[in-house]
N, C-alpha and C positions, 0 to 999 in steps of 0.2 A: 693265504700266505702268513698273516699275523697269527692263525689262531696255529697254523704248524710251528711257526717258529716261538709262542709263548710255549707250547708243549715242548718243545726241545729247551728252552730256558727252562723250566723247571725239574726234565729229567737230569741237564746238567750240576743245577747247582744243588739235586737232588745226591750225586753220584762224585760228584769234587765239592772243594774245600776251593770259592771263586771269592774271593775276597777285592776284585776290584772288576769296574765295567772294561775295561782292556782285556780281561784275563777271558772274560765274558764272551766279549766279542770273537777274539782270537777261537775260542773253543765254537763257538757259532760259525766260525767261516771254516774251520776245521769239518763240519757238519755239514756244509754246503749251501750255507746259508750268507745271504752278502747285507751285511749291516755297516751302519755307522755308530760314531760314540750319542751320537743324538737320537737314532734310532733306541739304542740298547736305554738309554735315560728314560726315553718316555717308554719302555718295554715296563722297566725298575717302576715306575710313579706307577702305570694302570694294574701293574700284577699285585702291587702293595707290597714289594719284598722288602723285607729290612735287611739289616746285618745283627748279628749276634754274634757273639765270642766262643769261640771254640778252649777246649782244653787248656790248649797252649797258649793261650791268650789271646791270639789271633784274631780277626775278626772274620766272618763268609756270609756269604747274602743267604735267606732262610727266607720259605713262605712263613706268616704268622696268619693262621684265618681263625674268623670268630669259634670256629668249632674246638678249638686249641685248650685243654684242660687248664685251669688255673689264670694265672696273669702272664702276657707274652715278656720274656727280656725288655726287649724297649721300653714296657710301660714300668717294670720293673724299676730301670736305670733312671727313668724319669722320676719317678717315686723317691728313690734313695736320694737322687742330685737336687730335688725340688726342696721335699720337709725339712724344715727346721728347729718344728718341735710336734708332737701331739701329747692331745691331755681328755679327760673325758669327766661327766659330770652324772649321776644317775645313768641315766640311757642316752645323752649325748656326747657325742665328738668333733673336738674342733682340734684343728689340722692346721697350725700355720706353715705357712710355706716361703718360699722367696718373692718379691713383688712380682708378680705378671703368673705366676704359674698357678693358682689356684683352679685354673681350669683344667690342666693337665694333670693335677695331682687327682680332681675330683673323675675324670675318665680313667685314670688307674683304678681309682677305686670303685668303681662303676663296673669294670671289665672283670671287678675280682667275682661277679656276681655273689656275693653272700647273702643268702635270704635272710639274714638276723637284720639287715639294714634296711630301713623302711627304704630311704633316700640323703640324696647328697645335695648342697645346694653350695655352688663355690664363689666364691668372691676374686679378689685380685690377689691376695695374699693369704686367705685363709678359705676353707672348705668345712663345714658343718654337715655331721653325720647325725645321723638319728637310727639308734638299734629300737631294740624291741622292748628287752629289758635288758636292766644294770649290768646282771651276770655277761650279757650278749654285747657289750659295749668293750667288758671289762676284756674277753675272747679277740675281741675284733682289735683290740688295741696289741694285744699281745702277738696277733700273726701280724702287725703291722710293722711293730720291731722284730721279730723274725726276719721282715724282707731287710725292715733298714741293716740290719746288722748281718745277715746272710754271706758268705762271700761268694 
């Protein structure tokens, strides 16, 4: 029964624009299927869906899997909402961030996979990057304010 109804959870929010677990459930028992909002939460937490912003601004639940080209929204929004400043030195990068999120910002950029970056090592406030070379630092710093500034 779980694995039919995570398959109908994902053709749904595959096929509408489900921007809250009501909207979820309601299109589930639409389907034939009998949930609760405590069901549909821990559906949300084991499928890994997030929300992301549609067009309009809006928000609708989305799978994000690791196969996903690029950096997913979420890790994005987190990126933008976390840095405070970066700066880079030869072939290193340091990233300050707001108190506690250094680990978040350093899984952003862990997920951006770039092979110019050897690795990341994050602290509480701050994340140190290591490229390859200067040129490869200078690169990395530049698609980084791309995201900051992206809209």
């Amino acid at each position: 029964m779980k694995i039919a109804r995570h398959t109908k959870i994902l053709e749904i929010i595959e096929n509408n624009a489900i921007e809250t677990q009501e909207e979820l459930a309601s299109k589930l028992k639409e389907e034939g299927f009998d949930v609760t909002q405590a069901t549909i939460s821990r559906d949300i937490r084991e499928m890994k869906l997030t929300k992301i912003s549609t067009e309009n601004g809006k928000q609708k639940y989305s799978v994000i899997t690791n196969t996903d080209a690029g950096i997913s929204e979420r890790l994005i929004r987190v990126f933008r909402d976390a840095v405070v400043r970066m700066d880079y030195a030869q072939n290193m990068i340091v990233i300050k961030t707001l108190n506690g999120m250094g680990m978040a910002v350093a899984v952003a950029i862990d997920n951006m996979q770039n092979s110019d970056i050897l690795g990341s090592i994050a602290g509480d406030d701050t994340v140190f990057c290591v490229a390859r070379t200067h040129n490869q630092a200078v690169e990395f710093i530049h698609k980084l304010n791309k995201i900051m500034n992206a809209d």
